[in-house]
PDB file with one MODEL, atoms N, CA, C and O in Angstrom:
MODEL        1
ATOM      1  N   UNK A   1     136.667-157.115 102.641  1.00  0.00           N
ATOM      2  CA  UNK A   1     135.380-157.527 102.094  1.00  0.00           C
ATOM      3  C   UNK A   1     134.214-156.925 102.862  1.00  0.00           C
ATOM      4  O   UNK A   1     133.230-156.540 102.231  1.00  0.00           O
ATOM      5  N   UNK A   2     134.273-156.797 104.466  1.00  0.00           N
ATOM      6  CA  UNK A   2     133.024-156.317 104.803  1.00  0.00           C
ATOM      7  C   UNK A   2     132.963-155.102 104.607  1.00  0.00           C
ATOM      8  O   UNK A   2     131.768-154.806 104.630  1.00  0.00           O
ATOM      9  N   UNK A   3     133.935-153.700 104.317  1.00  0.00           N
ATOM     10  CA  UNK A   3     133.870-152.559 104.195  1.00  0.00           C
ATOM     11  C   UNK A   3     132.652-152.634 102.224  1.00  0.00           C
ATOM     12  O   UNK A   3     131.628-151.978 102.033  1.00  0.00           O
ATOM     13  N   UNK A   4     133.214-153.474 101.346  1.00  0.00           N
ATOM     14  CA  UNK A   4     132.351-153.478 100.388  1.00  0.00           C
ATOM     15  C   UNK A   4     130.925-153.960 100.579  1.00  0.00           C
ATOM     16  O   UNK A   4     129.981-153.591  99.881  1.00  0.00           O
ATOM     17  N   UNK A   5     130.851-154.864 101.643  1.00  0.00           N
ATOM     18  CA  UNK A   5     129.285-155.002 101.407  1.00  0.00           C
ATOM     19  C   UNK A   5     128.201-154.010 102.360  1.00  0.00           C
ATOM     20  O   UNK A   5     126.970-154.031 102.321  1.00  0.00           O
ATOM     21  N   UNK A   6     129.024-153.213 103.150  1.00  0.00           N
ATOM     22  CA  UNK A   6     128.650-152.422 103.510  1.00  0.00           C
ATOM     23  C   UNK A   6     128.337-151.119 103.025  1.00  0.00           C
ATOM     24  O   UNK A   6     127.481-150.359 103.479  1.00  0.00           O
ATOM     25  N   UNK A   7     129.185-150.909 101.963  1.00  0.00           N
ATOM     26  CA  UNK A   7     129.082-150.070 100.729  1.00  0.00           C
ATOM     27  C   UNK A   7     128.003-149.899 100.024  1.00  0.00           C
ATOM     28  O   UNK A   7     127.513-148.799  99.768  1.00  0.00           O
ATOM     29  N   UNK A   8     127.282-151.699  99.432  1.00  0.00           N
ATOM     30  CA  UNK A   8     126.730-152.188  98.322  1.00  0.00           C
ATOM     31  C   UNK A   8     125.261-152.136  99.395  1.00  0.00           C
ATOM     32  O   UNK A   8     124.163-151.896  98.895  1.00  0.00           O
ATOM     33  N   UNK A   9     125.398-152.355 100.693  1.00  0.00           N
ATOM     34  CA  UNK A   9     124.126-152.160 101.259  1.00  0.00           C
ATOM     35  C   UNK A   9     123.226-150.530 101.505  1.00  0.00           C
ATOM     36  O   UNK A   9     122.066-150.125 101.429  1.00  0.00           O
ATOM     37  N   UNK A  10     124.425-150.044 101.792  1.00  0.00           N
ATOM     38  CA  UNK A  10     124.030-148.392 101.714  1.00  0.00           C
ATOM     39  C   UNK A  10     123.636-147.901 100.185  1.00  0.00           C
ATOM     40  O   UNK A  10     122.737-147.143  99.822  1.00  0.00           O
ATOM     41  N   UNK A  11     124.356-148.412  99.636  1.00  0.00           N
ATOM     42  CA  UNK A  11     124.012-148.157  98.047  1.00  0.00           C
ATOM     43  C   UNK A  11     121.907-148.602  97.748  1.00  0.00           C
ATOM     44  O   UNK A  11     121.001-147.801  97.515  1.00  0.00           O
ATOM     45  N   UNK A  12     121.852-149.772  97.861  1.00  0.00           N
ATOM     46  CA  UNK A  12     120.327-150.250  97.978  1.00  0.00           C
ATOM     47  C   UNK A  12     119.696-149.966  98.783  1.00  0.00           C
ATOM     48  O   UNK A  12     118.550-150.393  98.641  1.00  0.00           O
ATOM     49  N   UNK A  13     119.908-149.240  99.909  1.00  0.00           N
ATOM     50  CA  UNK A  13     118.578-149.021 100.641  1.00  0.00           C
ATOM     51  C   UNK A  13     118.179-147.711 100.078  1.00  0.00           C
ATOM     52  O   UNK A  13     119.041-146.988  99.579  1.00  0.00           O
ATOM     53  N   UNK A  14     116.991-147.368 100.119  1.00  0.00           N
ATOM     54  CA  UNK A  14     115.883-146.783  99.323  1.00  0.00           C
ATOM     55  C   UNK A  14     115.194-145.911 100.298  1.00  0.00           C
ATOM     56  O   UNK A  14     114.298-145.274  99.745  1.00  0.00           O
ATOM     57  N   UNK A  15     115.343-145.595 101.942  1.00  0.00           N
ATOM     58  CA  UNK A  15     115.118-145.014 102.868  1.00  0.00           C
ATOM     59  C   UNK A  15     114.691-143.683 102.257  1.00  0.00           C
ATOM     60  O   UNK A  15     113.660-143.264 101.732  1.00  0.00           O
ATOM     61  N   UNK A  16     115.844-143.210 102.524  1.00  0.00           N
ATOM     62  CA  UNK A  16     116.512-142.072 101.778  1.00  0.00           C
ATOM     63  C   UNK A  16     115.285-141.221 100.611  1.00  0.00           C
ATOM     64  O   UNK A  16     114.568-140.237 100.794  1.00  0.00           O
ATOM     65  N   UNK A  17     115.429-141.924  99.680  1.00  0.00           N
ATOM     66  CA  UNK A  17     114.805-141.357  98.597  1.00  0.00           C
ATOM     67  C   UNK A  17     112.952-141.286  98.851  1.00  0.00           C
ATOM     68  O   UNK A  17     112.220-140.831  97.972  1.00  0.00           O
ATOM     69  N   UNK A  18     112.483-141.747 100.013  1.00  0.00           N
ATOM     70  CA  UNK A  18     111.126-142.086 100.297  1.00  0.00           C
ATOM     71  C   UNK A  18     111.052-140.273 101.472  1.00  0.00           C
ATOM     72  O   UNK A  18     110.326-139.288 101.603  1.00  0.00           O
ATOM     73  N   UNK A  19     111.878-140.642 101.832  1.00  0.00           N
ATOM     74  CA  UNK A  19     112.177-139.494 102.661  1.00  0.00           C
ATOM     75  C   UNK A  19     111.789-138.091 101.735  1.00  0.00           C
ATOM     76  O   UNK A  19     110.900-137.257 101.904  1.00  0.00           O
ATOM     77  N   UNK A  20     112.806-138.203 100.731  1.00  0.00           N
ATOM     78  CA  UNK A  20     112.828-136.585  99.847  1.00  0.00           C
ATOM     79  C   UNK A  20     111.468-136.647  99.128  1.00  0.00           C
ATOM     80  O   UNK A  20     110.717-135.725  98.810  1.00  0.00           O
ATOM     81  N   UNK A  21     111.339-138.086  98.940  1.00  0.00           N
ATOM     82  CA  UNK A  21     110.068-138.020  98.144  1.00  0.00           C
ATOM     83  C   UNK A  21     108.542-136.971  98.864  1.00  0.00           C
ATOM     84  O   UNK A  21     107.979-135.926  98.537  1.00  0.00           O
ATOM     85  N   UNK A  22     108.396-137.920  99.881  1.00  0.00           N
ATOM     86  CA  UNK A  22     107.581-136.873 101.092  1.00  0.00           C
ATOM     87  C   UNK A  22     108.078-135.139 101.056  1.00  0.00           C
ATOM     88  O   UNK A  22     107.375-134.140 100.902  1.00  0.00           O
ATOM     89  N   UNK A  23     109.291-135.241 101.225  1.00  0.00           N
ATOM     90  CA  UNK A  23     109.566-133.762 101.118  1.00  0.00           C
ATOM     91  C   UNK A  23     109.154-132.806 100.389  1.00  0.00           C
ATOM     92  O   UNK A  23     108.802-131.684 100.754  1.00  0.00           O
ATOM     93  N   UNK A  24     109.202-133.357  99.070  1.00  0.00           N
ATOM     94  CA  UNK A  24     108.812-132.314  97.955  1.00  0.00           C
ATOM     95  C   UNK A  24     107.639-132.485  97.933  1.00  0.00           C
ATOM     96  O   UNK A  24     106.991-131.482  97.633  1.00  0.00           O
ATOM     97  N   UNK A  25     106.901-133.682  98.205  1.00  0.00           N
ATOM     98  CA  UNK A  25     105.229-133.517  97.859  1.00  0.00           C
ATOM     99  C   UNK A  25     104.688-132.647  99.167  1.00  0.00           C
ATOM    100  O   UNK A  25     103.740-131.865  99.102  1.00  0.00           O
ATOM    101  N   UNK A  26     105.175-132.821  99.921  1.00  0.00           N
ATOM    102  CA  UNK A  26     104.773-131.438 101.159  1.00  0.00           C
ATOM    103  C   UNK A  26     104.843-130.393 100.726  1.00  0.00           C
ATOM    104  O   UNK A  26     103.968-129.560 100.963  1.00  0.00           O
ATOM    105  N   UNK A  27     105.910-130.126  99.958  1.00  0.00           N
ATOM    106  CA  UNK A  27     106.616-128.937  99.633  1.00  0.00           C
ATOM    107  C   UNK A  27     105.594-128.527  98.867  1.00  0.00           C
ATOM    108  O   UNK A  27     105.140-127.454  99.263  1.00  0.00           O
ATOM    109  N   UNK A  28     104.913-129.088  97.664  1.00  0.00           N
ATOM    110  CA  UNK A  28     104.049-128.973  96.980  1.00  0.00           C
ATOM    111  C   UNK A  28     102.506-128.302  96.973  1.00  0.00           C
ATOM    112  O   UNK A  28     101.816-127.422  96.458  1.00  0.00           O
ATOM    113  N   UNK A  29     102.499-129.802  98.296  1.00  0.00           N
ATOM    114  CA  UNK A  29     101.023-128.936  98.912  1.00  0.00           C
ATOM    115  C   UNK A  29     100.605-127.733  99.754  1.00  0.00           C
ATOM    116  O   UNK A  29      99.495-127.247  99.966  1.00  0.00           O
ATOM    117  N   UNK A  30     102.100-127.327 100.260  1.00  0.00           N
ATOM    118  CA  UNK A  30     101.658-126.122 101.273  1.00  0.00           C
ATOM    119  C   UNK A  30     102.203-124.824  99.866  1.00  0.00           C
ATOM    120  O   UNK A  30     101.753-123.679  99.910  1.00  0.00           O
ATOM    121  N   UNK A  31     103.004-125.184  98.940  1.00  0.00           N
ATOM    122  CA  UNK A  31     102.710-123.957  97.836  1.00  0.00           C
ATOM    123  C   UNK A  31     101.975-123.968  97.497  1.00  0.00           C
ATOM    124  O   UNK A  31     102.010-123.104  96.621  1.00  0.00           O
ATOM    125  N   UNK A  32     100.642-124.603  97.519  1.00  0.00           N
ATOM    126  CA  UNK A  32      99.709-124.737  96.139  1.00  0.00           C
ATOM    127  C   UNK A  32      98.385-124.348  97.304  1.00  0.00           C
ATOM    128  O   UNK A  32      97.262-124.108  96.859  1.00  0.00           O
ATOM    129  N   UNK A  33      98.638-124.321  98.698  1.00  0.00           N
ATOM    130  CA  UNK A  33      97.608-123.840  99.745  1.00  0.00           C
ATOM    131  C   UNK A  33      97.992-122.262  99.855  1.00  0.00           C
ATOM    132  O   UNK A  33      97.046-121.482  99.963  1.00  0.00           O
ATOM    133  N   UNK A  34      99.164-121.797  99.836  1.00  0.00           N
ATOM    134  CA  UNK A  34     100.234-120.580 100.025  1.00  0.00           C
ATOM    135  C   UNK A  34      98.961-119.892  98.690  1.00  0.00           C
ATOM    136  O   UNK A  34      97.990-119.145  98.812  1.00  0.00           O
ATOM    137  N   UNK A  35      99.491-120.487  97.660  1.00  0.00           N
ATOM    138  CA  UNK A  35      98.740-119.803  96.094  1.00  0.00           C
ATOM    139  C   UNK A  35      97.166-119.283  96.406  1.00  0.00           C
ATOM    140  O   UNK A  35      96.760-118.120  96.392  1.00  0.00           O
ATOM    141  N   UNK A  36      96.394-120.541  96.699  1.00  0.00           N
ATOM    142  CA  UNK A  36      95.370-120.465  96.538  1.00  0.00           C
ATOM    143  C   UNK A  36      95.061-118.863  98.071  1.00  0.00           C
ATOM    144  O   UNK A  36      94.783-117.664  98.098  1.00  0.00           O
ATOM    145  N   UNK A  37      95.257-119.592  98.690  1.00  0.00           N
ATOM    146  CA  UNK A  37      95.226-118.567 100.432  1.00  0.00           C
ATOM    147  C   UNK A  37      95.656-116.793  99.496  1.00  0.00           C
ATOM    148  O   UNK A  37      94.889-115.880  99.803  1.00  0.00           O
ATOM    149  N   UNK A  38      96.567-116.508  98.675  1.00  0.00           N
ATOM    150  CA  UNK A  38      96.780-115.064  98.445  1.00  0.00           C
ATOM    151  C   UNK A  38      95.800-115.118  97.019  1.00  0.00           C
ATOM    152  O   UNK A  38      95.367-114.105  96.469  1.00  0.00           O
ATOM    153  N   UNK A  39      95.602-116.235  96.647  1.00  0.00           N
ATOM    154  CA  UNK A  39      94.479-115.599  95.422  1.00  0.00           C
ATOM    155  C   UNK A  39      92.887-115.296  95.724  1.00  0.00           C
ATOM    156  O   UNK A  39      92.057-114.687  95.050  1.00  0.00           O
ATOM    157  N   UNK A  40      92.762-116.097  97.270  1.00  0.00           N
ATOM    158  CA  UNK A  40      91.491-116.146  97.569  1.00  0.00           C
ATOM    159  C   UNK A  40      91.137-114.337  98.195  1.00  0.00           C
ATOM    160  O   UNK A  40      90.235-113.526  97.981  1.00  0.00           O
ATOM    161  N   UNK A  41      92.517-114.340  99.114  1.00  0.00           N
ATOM    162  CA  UNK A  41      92.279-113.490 100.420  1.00  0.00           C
ATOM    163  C   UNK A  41      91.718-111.918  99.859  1.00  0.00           C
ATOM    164  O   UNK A  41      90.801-111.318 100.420  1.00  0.00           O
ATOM    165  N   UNK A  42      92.350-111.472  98.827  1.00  0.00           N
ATOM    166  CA  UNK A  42      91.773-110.211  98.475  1.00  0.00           C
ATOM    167  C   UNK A  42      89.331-110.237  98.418  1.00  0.00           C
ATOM    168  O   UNK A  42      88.371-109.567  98.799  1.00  0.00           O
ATOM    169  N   UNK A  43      89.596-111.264  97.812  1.00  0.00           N
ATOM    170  CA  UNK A  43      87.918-111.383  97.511  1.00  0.00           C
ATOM    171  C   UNK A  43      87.683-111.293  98.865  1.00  0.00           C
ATOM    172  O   UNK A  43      87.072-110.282  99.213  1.00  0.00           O
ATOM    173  N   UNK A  44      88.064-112.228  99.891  1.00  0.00           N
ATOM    174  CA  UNK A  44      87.481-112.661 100.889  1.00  0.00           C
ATOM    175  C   UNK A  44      87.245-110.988 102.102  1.00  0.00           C
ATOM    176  O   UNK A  44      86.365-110.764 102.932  1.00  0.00           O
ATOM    177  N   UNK A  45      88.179-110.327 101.773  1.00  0.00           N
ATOM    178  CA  UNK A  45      88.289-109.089 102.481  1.00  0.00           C
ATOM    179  C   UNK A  45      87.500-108.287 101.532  1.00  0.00           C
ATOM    180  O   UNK A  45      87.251-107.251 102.149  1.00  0.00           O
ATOM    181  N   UNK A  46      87.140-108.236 100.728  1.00  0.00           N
ATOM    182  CA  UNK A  46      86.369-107.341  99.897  1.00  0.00           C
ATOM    183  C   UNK A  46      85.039-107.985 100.526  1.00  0.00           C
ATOM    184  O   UNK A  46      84.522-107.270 101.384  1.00  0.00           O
ATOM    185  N   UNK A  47      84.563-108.871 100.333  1.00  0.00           N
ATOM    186  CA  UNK A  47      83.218-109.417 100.919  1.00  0.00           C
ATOM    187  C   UNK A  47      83.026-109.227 102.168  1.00  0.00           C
ATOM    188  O   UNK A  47      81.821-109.378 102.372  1.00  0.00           O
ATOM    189  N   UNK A  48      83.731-108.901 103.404  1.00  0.00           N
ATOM    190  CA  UNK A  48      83.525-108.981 104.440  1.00  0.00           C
ATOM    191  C   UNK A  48      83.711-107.855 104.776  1.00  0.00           C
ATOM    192  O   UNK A  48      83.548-107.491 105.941  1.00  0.00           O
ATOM    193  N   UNK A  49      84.076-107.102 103.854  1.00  0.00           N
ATOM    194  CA  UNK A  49      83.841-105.142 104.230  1.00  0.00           C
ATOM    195  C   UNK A  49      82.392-104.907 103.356  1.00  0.00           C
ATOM    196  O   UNK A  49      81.856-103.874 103.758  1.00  0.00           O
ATOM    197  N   UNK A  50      81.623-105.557 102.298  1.00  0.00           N
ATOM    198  CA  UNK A  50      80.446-105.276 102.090  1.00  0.00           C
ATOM    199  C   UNK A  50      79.330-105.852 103.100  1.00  0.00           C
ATOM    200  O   UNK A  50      78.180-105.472 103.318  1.00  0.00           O
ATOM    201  N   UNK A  51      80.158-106.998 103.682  1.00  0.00           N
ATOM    202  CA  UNK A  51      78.805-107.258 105.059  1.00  0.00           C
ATOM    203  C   UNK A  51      78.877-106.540 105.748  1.00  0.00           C
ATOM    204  O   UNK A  51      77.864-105.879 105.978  1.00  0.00           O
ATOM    205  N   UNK A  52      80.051-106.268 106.439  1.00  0.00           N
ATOM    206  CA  UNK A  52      80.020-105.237 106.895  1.00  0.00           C
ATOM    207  C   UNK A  52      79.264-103.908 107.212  1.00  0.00           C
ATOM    208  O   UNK A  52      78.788-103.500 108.272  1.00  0.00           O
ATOM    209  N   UNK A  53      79.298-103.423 106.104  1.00  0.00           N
ATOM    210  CA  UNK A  53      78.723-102.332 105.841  1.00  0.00           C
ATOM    211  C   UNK A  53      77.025-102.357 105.664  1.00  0.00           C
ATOM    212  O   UNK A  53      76.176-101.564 106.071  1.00  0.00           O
ATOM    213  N   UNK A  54      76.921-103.449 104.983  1.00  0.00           N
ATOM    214  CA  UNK A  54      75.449-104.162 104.969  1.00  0.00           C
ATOM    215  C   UNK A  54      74.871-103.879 106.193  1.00  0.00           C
ATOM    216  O   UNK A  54      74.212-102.855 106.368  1.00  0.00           O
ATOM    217  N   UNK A  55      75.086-104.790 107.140  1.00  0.00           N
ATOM    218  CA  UNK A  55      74.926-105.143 108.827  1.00  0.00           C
ATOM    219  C   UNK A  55      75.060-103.689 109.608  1.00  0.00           C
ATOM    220  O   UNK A  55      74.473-103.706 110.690  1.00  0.00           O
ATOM    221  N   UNK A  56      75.629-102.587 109.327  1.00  0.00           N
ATOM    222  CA  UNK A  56      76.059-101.743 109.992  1.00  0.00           C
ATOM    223  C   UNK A  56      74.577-100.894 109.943  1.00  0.00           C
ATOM    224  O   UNK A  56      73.719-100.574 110.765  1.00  0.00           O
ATOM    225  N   UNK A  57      74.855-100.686 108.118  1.00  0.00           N
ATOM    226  CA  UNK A  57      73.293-100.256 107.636  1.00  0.00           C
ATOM    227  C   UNK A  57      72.004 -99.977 107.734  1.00  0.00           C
ATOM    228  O   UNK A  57      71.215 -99.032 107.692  1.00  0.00           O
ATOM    229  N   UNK A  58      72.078-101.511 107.927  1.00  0.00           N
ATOM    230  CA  UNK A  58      70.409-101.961 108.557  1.00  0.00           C
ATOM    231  C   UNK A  58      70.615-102.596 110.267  1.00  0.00           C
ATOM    232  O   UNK A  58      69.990-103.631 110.501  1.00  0.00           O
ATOM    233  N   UNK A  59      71.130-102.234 110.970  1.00  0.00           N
ATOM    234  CA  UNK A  59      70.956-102.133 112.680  1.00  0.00           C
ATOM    235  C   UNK A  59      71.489-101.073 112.816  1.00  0.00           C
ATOM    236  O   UNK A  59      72.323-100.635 112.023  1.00  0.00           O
ATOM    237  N   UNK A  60      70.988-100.323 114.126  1.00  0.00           N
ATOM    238  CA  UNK A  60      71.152 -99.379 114.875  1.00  0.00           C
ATOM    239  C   UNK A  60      72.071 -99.596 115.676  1.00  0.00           C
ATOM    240  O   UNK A  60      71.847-100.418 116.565  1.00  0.00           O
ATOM    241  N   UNK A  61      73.169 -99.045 115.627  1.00  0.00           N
ATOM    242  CA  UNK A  61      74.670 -98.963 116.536  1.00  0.00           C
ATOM    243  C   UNK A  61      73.828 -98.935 118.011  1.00  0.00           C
ATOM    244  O   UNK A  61      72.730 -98.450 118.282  1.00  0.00           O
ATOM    245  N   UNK A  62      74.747 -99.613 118.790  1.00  0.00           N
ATOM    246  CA  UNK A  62      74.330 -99.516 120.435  1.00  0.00           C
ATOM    247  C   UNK A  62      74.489 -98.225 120.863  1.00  0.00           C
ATOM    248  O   UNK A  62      73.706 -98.051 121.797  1.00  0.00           O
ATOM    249  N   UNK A  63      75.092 -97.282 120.645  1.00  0.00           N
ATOM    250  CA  UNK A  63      75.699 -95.826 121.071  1.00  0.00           C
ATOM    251  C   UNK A  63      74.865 -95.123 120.523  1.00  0.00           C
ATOM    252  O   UNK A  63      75.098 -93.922 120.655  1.00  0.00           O
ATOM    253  N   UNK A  64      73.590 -95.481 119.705  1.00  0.00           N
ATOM    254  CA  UNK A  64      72.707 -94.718 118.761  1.00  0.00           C
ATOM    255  C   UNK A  64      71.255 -95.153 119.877  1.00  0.00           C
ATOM    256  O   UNK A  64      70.406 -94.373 120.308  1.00  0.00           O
ATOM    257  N   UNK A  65      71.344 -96.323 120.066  1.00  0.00           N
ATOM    258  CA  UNK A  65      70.278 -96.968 120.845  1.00  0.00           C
ATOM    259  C   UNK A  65      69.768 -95.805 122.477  1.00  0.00           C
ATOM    260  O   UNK A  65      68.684 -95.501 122.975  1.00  0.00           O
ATOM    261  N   UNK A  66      70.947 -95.539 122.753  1.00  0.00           N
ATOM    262  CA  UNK A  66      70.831 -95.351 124.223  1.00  0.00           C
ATOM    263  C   UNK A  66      70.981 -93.604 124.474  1.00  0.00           C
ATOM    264  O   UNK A  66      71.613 -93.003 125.342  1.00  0.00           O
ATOM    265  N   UNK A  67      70.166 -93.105 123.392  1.00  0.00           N
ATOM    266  CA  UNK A  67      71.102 -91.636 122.792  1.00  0.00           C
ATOM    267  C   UNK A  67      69.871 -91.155 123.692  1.00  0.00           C
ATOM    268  O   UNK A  67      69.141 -92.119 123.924  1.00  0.00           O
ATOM    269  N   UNK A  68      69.424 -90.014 124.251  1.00  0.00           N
ATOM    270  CA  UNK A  68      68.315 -89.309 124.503  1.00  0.00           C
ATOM    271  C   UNK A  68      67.860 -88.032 123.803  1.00  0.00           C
ATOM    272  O   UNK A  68      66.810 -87.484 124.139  1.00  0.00           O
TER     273      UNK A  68
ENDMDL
END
């Protein structure tokens, strides 16, 4: 008898499934940060080579500054 209610107790506890539950919703949010992070990153490098270039533009390089 105690091997069955030991059975019937492992059977109901619900641990377990709270566990996987967390799992996949993690799982979820770092794909859906993964997505966004490679859909963003191209723009974000395109914009920061036009400041770039902006900033470069309009100041005088230090090696230009000190020229005689």
């Amino acid at each position: 008898m105690k091997l069955i209610n030991i059975a019937k107790k492992f059977r109901a506890d619900e641990d377990g499934a709270v566990t996987v539950d967390w799992v996949v919703l993690t799982a979820a949010i770092v794909g859906l940060g993964i997505a966004v992070l490679t859909s963003v990153s191209g723009g974000t490098t395109s914009l920061a080579d036009k400041i770039s270039d902006e900033l470069g533009s309009r100041f005088p390089t230090s090696s230009a500054r000190w020229k005689s």
